[in-house]
N, C-alpha and C positions, 0 to 999 in steps of 0.2 A: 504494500500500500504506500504510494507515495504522500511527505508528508503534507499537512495543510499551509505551510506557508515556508518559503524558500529560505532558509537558512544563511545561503549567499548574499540574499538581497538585506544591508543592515538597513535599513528604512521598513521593512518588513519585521524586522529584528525587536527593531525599536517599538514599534506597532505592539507587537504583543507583549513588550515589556510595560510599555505606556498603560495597556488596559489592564492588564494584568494587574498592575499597581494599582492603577486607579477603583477596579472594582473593589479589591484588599481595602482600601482607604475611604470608599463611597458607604463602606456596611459602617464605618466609624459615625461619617454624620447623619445617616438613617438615626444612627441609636442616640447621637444630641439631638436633633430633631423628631423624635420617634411619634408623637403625635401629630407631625407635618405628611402631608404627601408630596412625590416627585416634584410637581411644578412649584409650590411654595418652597419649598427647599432649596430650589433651584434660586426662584429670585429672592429672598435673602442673600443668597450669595453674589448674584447681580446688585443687587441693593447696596450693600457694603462697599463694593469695589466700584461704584457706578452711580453713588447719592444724587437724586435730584431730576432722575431718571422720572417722563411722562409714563402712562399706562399704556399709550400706543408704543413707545421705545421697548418698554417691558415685553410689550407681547412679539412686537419684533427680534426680540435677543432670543428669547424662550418658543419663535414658531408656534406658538399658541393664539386662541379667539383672542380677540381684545376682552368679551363677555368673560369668558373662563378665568384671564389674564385678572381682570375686575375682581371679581371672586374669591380669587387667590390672595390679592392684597387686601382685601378685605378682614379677609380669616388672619393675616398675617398682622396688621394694625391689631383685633381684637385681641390678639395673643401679645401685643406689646412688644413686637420683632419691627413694626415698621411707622412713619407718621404720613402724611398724605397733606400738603398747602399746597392753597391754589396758587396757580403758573403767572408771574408776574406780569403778561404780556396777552394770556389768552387766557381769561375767567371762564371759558368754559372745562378748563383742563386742570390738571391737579402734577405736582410734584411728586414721588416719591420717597424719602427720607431713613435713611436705619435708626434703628432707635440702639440707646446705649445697649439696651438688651443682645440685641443684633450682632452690634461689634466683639461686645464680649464672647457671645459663644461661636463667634466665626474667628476670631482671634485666638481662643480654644483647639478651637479643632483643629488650626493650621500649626500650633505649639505642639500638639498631638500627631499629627502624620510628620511633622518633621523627627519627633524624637522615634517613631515606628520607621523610616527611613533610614534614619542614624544608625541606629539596630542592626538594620538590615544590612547596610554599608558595614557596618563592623565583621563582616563575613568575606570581607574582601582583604585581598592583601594591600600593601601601602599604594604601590605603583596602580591599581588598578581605583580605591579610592581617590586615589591623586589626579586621575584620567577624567571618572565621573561628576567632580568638580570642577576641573576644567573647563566641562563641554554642557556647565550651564547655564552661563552666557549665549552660545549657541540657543539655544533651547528659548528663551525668552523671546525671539521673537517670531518662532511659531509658537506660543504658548499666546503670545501676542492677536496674531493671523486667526486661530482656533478659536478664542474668543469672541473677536469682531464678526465670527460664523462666517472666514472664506474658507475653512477646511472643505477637502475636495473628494465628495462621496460617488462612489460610484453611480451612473447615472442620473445626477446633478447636473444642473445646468450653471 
């Protein structure tokens, strides 16, 4: 059986290192968030890195309804994660704001995957730790690109 993804190819490499991690690190803020679902989850975290953000911006970062998107910040303001002023330009639109709550527990959890990380790195010998810091300068500006949502999915246009 040949395998699922080319070994040759480090872009591919990286890919499944990338998700890999990622999912390892996604079950961490399920369980700070654990009475949130996917999409509030998500814009929290858009919220934080991204304060001040409309609920049309929101549903565009997260590809969700504006309606849904609505909802979401809703439940998130109730819960004390977010605040919502009106747009100082267009009174029919609203800001959206993190609240201290917010910061704090996204500031958490990124204290937390970096020490789970750390960890993980301590399995490496010097020369190869020394490599993976390196090459994370690189990495910031597709970490950058991936954000902004130009990542490039199959079949996408």
């Amino acid at each position: 059986m040949q395998p699922v993804y080319d070994e040759a190819d480090p872009f591919e490499e990286l890919a499944r290192a990338v998700i890999r991690i990622s999912f390892v690190l996604r079950q961490d803020l399920e369980t700070v968030f654990n009475d949130l679902s996917e999409v509030p989850r998500e814009l929290v975290r858009i919220i934080v890195r991204s304060p001040g953000l409309t609920v049309v911006e929101l549903a565009a970062a997260t590809g969700k309804q504006r309606s849904n998107t609505s909802a979401a910040i809703a439940e998130l303001e109730q819960q004390g994660f977010v605040s919502r002023k009106p747009h100082e330009s267009d009174k029919r639109s609203v800001r959206v704001f993190p609240s201290a709550k917010a910061q704090n527990e996204i500031r958490r959890i990124y204290r937390h995957w970096a020490s789970e990380l750390s960890g993980w790195a301590d399995d490496l010998d010097a020369a190869q730790r020394d490599a993976l810091i390196a090459g994370i300068p690189a990495l910031r500006p597709i970490t950058d690109s991936a954000e902004r949502g130009h990542e490039a999915l199959p079949g996408k246009a």
